[in-house]
C-alpha positions, -999 to +999 in steps of 0.1 A: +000+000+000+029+022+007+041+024-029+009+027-044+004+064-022+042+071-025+039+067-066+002+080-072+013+116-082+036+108-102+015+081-119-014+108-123+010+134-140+023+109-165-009+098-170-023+135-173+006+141-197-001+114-216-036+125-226-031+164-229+001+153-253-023+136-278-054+153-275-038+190-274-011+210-299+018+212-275+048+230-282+077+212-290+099+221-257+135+217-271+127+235-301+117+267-279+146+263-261+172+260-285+155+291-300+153+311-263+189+304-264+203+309-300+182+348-290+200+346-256+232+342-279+229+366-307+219+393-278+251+386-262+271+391-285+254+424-297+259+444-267+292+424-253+314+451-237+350+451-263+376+432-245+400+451-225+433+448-239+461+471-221+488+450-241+478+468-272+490+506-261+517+494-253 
């Protein structure tokens, strides 16, 4: 009996998940990360401070 109460929430999400995946458009979740991040990326690079070379007066 102990497993059964220890296990039912995560058998309910997968469950849950399960159904909402097939009868719902879900996003695909690694494709809107790898885009949040490729943004995250250009964005850096746009407004990165130049590097601070002293060796270069010198």
């Amino acid at each position: 009996m102990g497993i059964i109460r220890s296990c039912f929430s995560f058998i309910a999400g997968t469950v849950t998940g399960i159904y909402v995946a097939q009868n719902y458009k879900v996003p695909n979740i690694a494709k809107v990360a790898d885009t949040f991040f490729f943004m995250a990326k250009i964005t850096e690079e746009t407004y990165r401070k130049p590097p601070n070379n002293k060796d270069d007066d010198e």
